[in-house]
C-alpha positions as CSV (number, residue, x, y, z in Angstrom):
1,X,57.4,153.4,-217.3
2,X,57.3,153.5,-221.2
3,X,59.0,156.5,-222.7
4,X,57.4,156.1,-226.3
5,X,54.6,155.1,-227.6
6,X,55.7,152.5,-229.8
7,X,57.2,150.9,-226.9
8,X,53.5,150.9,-225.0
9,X,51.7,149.5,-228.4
10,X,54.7,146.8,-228.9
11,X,54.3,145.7,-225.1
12,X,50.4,145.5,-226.1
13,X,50.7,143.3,-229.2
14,X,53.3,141.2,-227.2
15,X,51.9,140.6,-224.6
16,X,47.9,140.6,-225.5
17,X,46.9,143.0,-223.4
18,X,44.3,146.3,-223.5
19,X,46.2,149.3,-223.1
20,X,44.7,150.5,-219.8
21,X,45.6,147.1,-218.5
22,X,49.2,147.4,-219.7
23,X,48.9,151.4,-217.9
24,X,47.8,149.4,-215.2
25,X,50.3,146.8,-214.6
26,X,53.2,149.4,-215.2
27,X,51.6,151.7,-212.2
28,X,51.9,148.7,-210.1
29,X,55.7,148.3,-211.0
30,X,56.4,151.8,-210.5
31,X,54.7,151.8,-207.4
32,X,55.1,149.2,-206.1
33,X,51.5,148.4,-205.4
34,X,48.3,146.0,-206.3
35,X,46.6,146.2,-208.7
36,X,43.4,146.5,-206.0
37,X,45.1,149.4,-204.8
38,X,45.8,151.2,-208.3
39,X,42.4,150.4,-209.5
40,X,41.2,151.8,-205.7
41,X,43.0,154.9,-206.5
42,X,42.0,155.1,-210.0
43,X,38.6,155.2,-209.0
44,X,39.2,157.7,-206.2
45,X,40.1,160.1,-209.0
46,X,37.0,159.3,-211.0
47,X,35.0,160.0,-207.8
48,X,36.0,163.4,-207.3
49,X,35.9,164.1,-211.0
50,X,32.5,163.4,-210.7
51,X,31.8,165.2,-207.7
52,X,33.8,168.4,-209.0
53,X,31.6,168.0,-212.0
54,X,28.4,168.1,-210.1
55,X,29.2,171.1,-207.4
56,X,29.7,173.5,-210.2
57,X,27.7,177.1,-208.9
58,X,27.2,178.9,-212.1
59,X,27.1,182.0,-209.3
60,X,30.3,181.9,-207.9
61,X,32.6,183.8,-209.8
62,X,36.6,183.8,-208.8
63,X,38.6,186.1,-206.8
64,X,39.8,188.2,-209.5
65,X,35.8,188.8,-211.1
66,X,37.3,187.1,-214.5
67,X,35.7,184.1,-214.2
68,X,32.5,182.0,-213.3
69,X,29.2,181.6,-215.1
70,X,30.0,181.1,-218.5
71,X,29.3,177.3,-217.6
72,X,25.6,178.1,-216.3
73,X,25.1,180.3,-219.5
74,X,26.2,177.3,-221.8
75,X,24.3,174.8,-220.0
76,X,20.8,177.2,-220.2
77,X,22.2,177.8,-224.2
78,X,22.2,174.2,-225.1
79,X,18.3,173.5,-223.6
80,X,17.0,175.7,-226.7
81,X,15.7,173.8,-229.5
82,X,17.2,176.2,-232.0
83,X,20.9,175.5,-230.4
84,X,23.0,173.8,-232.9
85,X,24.8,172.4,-229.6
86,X,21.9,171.2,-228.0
87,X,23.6,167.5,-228.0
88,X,26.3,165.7,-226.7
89,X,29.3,168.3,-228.4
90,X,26.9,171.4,-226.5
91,X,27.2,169.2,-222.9
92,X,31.2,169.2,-223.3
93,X,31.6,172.6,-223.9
94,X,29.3,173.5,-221.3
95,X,31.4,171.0,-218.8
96,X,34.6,172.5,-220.0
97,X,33.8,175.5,-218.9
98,X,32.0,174.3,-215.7
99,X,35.7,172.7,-214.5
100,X,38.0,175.8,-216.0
101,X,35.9,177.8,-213.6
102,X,35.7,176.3,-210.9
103,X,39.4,175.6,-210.8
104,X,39.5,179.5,-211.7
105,X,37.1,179.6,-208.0
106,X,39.6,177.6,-206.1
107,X,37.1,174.6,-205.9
108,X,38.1,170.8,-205.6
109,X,39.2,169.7,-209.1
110,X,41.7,166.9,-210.8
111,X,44.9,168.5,-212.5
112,X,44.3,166.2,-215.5
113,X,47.2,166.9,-216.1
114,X,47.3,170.2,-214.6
115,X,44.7,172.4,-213.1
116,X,45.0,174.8,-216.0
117,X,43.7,172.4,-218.1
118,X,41.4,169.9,-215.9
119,X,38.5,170.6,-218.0
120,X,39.7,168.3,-220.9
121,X,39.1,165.3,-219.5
122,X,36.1,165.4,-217.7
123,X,34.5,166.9,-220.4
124,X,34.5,164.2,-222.7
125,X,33.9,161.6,-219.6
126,X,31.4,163.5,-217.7
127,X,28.7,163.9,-220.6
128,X,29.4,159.8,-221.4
129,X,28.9,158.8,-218.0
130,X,25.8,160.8,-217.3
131,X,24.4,159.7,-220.8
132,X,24.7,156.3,-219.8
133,X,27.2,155.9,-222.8
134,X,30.3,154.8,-220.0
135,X,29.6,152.9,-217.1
136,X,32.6,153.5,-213.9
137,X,34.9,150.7,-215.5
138,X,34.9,151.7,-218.8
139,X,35.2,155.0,-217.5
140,X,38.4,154.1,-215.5
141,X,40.4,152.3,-218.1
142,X,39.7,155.4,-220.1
143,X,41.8,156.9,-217.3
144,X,44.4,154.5,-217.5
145,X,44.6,154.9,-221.2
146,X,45.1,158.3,-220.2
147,X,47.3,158.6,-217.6
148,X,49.8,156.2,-219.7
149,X,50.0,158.1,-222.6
150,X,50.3,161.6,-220.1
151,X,53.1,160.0,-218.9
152,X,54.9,159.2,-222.0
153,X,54.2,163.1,-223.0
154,X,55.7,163.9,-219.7
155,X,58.8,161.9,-220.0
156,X,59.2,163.1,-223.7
157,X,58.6,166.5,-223.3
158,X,56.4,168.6,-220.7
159,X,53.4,169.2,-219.3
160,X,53.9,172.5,-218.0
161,X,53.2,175.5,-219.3
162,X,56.4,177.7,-218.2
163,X,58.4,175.4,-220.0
164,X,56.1,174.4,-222.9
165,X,53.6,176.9,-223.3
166,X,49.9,176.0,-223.5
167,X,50.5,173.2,-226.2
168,X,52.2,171.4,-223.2
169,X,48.9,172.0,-220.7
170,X,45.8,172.0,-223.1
171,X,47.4,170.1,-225.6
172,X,48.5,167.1,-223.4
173,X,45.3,167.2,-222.0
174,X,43.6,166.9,-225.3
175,X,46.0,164.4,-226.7
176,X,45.1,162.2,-223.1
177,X,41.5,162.8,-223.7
178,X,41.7,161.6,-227.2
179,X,43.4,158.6,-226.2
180,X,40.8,157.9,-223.4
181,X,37.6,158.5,-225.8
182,X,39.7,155.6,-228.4
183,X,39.7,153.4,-225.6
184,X,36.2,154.1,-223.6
185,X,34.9,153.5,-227.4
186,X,36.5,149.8,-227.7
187,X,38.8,151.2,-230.2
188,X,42.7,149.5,-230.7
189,X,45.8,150.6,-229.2
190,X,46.8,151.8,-232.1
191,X,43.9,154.1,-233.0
192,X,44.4,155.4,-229.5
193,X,47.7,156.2,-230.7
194,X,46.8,157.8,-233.5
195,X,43.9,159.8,-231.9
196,X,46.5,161.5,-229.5
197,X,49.3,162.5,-232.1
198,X,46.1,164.2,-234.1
199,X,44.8,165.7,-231.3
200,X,48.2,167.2,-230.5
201,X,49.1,168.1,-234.3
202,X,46.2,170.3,-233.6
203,X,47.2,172.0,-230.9
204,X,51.2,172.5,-231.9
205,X,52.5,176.1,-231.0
206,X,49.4,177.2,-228.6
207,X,51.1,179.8,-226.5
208,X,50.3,180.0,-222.9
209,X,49.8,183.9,-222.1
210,X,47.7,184.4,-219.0
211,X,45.8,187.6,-218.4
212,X,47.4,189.2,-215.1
213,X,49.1,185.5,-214.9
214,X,45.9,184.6,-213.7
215,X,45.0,180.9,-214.7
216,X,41.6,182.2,-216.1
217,X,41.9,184.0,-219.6
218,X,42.2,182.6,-221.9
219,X,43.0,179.6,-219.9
220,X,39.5,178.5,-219.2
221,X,38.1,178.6,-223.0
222,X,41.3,176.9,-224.1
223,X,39.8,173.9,-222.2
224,X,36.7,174.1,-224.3
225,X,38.9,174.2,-227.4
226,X,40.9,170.8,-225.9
227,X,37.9,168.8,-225.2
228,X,36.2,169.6,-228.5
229,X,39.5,168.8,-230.8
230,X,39.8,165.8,-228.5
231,X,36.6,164.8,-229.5
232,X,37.1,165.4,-233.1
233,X,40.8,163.6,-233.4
234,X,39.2,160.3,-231.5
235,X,36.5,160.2,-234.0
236,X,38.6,160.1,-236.4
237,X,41.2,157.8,-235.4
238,X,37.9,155.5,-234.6
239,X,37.0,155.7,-238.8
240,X,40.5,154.5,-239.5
241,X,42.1,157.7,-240.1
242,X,45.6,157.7,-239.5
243,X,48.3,160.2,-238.5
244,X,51.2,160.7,-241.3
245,X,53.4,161.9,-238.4
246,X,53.7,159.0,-235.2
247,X,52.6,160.2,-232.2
248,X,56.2,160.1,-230.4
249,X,57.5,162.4,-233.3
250,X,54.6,164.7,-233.1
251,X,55.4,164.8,-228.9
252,X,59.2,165.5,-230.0
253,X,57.9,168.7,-232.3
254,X,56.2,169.9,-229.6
255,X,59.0,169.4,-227.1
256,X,61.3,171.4,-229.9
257,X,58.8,173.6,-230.1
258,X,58.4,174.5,-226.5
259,X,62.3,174.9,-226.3
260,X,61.8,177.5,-229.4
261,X,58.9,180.0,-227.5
262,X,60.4,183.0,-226.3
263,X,59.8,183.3,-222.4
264,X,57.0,186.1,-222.9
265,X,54.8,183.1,-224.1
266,X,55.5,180.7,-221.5
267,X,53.3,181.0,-218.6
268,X,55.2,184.6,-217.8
269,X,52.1,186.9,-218.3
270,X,53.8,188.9,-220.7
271,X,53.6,188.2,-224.1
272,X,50.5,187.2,-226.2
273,X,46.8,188.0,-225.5
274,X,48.7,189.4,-221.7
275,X,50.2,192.5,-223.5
276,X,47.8,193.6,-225.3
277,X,45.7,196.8,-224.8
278,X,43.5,195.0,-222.4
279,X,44.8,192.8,-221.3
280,X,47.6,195.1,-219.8
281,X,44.4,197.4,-218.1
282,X,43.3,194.2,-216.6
283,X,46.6,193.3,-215.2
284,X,47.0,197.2,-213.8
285,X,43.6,197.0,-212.3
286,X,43.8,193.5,-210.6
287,X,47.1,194.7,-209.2
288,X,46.0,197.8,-208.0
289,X,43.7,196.8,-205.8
290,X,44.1,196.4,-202.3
């Protein structure tokens, strides 16, 4: 297990070896397993990404009427020749959304790398694959690419929103995305690198405040947010632009930052967009009822 990403891009340009393979290798050491059963589960995880993907029901809407066919109206948005996001940035928006909600539904989803943010990923993946842009391996050591640098974020700092805020859900999630876009495109190690440190520098201090501490609002447009900075931050790192700050000391600021949030914006429901005027009313209706 690597607990910095210099250590990861070191191992790489020692040893010779593709990120996701290096990923790879250190999931069999930690585990103990194959590699034929790492890559099985791997693509277990891709499976069901692409399943949840394609069971969306823009007419479901969750428990709590907050969420559910904002994906369907994106999707119908981006089929109009006047859209300026009738391409591939409208198709992850729309399958952003699409995931947020149907986590928000209680449908089968990947925590990539938590539920409240598990439309990152797939939205960046999902639109590749279907466009014929990423076949299933390329897609898969995308995901080791991924999971790798997750872990190093994990290790570093957090992933959780109660102890991070949303920077530590969304933002991980973006900087992973990032990361797997670098290495789906045949990009280096080191752009990967550099693609997750922007991605997170963009996403430094985002609060997690959730609506009646319902994983819905604003959780579910955040995702649209990650996937689209993710997007953005591996395109750049793919033209040779470079982070001033490394990626493990942009991971540290956000650690520090987490520590600094006040507990209102950490996940508690009751601080940020949660107190306002609004959101307060929704809180005191969901509640109410029986």
């Amino acid at each position: 297990m690597f607990e910095t990403i210099e250590a990861a891009l070191a191992a790489c340009r020692e040893k010779g070896l593709p990120l996701w393979r290096l990923f790879l290798e250190d999931d069999c050491r930690d585990r103990g397993v194959t590699a034929e059963a790492s890559l099985k589960q791997m693509q277990t995880l891709w499976t069901r990404m692409k399943e949840s993907g394609d069971s969306y029901d823009g007419a479901l809407r969750s428990k709590s009427g907050l969420s559910g066919g904002d994906g369907a109206k994106m999707a119908a948005y981006i089929q109009k020749e006047d859209s300026l996001s009738n391409g591939l940035i409208g198709e992850i928006i729309a399958q952003a959304l699409q995931m947020g909600e149907s986590n928000a539904c209680m449908r089968r989803i990947v925590a990539a790398p938590t539920a409240g943010s598990c439309g990152v990923l797939p939205a960046l993946l999902l639109p590749l694959y279907r466009r014929k842009l990423a076949d299933d391996r390329q897609v898969i050591e995308a995901l080791y690419t991924a999971a790798g640098f997750g872990q190093v974020v994990a290790t570093r700092a957090t992933i959780a929103g109660a102890e991070g805020g949303c920077q530590a859900e969304v933002g991980t999630a973006s900087a992973m995305a990032a990361a797997a876009l670098v290495t789906q495109q045949g990009g280096t190690p080191e752009m990967a690198a550099h693609a997750l440190a922007m991605a997170l520098k963009n996403l430094l201090g985002l609060v997690c405040d959730p609506v009646a501490g319902l994983v819905e609002v604003p959780c579910v447009k955040r995702n649209v947010i990650g996937a689209v900075n993710a997007f953005s931050a591996a395109q750049m790192a793919l033209a040779g632009i470079e982070s001033r700050i490394p990626a493990d000391e942009v991971i540290d600021a956000m650690a520090d930052i987490g520590t600094l949030l006040p507990s209102c914006l950490r996940e508690t429901g009751q601080g940020g967009l949660a107190a306002t005027r609004t959101g307060c009313d929704i809180a005191r209706e969901l509640h109410a009822k029986p």
